[in-house]
N, C-alpha and C positions, 0 to 999 in steps of 0.2 A: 743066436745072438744077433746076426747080419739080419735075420728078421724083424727082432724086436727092436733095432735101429730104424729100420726104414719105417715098421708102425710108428714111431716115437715122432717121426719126420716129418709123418704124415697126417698124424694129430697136430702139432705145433700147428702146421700150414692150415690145416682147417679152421683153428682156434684164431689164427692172426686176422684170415679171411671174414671171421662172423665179427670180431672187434671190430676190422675196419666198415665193415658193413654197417656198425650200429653206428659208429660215427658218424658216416654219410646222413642216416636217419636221423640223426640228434641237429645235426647241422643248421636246417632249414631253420627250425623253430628258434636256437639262437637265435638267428640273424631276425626272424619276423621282430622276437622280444628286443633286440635295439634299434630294430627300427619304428617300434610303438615307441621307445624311449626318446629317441632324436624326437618325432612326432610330439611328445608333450610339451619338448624344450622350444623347438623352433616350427611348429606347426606352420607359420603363416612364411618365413623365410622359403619353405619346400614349395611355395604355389606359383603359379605363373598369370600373369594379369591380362585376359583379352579385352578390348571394346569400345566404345565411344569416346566422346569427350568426358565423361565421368572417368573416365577409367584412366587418360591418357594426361590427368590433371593429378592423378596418384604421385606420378614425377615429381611434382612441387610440392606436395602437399599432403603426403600419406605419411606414415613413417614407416616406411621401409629401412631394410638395412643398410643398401650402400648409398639411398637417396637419391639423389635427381639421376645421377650414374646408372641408377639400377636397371640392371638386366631382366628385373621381374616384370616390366609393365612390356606390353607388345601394343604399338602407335601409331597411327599413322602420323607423317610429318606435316601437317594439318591439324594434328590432333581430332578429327572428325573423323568418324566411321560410319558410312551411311550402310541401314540394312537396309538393301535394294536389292533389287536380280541380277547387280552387277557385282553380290556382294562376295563372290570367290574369286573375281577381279578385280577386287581392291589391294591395294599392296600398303604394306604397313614397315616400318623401318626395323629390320634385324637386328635384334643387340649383337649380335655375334659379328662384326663387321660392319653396319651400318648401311649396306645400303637396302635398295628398296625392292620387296619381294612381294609375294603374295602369300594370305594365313597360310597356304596349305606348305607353299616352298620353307615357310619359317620352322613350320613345326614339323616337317622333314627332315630340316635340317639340325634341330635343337632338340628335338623328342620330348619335348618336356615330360615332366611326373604327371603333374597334375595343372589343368590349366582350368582357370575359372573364367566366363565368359559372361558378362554384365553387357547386354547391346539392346541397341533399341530407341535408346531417348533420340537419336541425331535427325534420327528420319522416319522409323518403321512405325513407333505408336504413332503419329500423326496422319500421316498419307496412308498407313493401312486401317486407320482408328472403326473403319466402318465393313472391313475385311479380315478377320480373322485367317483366313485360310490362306492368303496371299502371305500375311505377315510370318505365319508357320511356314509356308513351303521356301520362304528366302529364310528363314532360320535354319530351319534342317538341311539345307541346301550347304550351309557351309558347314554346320556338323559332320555330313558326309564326307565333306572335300579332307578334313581336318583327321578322321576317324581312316581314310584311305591312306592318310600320310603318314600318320602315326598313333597306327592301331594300339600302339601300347598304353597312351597318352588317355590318363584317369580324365575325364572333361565334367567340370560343375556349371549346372545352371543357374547364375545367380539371379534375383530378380533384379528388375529396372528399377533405380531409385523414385520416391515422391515426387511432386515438385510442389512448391512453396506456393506462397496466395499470390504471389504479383507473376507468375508465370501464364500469360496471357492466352496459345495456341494450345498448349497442350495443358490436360486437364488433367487429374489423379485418378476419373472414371477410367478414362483412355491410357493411363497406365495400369492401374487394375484390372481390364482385360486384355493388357498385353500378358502382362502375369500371367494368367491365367492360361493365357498359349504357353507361354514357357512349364509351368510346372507342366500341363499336361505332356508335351514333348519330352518332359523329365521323366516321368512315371511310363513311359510307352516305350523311352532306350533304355530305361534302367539306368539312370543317371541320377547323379544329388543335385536336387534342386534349395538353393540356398536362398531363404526368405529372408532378404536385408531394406525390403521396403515395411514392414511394421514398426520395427524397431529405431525408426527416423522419423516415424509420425506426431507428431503433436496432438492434443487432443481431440481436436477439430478435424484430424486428418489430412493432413498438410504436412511438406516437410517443415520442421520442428524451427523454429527463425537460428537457432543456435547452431544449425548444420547447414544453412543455406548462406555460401558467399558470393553469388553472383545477384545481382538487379533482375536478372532473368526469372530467378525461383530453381531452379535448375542444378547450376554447380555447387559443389561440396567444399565445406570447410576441415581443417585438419581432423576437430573434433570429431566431426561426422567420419573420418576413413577411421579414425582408429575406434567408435563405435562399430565400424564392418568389419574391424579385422575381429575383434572380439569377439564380433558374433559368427565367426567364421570359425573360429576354435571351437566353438560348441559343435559342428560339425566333423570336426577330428575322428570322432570312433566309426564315422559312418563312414568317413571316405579312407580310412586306414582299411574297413574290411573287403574294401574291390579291391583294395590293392593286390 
């Protein structure tokens, strides 16, 4: 009898053992399945905004959730971001506290999920327009710095927007093989590359007059961001599976 107690004992514990074992296993895939759920609801709340003055004009004029407040745009207090060789020494203003750090100290510090990065228009298509190689090595240059600081940190490459027919220096050829460095950078890290300069074009190939609010050709109107975010949800399944 004092035997078949202790076998009785010692089945129970084996049996509780494989339950909680299968729990632990079931667990993960929960958690994946609501987090593709959050992902359908508020896809574009989970992202983090890096880049130029396109990017840093989101503030006023995107719709975002908490608006001009919001912690999703990362700016310099210039709102300019040049890509230059100085560009991992440029400091950009921290929402988390405000003041003025550097990309990599930010996202050190914040970790973001997912951070989309749109650069290029301020300085890098123009002065590299006839260097492809130069304009990549200051690209990747802060990818690494950014990937060092927070490896976990999902990074999209978005393309550089058009620019309009009254945009005088810079042309849409010279943004079209900026592009073109960007995806290929994309395709080489294993990165999603998000193509948001089609979808702004007019017929003609221009950005579209309906998206363009500055005299420049250049800056974006509201319509135009929530055009990017939309087409930024279509990218949902692709950037949920690195996750």
């Amino acid at each position: 009898m004092r035997f078949n107690r202790v076998f009785l004992c010692f089945l129970c514990l084996i049996m509780l053992t494989l339950n909680a074992c299968g729990a632990s296993a079931s667990s993960p895939a929960a958690t994946d399945e609501n987090r593709v759920a959050v992902g359908e609801e508020d896809f574009i709340d989970t992202l983090t905004f890096l880049g130029d003055s396109t990017t840093a004009h989101m503030l006023s004029r995107a719709p975002l959730k908490d608006g001009k407040g919001s912690k999703q745009v990362w700016a310099t207090k210039s709102r300019y971001l040049n890509l230059g060789p100085r560009i991992t020494h440029e400091k950009i203003v921290c929402p988390d506290g405000g003041e003025e750090m550097t990309i990599a100290e930010v996202a050190a510090k914040i970790r973001p999920a997912c951070l989309v990065i749109t650069l290029g228009i301020d300085y890098g298509v123009y002065y590299y327009r006839d260097d492809p190689k130069a304009f990549a090595l200051c690209y990747e240059k802060l990818l690494d710095a950014i990937a060092e600081a927070s490896p976990e940190t999902q990074i999209l490459l978005q393309s550089i927007f058009p620019v309009g027919r009254s945009s005088t220096a810079i042309t849409n050829d010279m943004v079209d093989r900026a592009n073109g460095v960007i995806r290929d950078i994309a395709a080489r890290r294993g990165l999603v590359f998000v193509d948001a300069n089609t979808i702004l074009k007019d017929e003609d190939g221009y950005l579209a007059p309906r998206y363009c609010y500055s005299e420049d050709g250049i800056h974006l109107t509201q319509e135009a961001y929530e055009k990017i975010f939309e087409n930024l949800k279509s990218y949902r399944g692709e950037v949920l599976k690195r996750i």
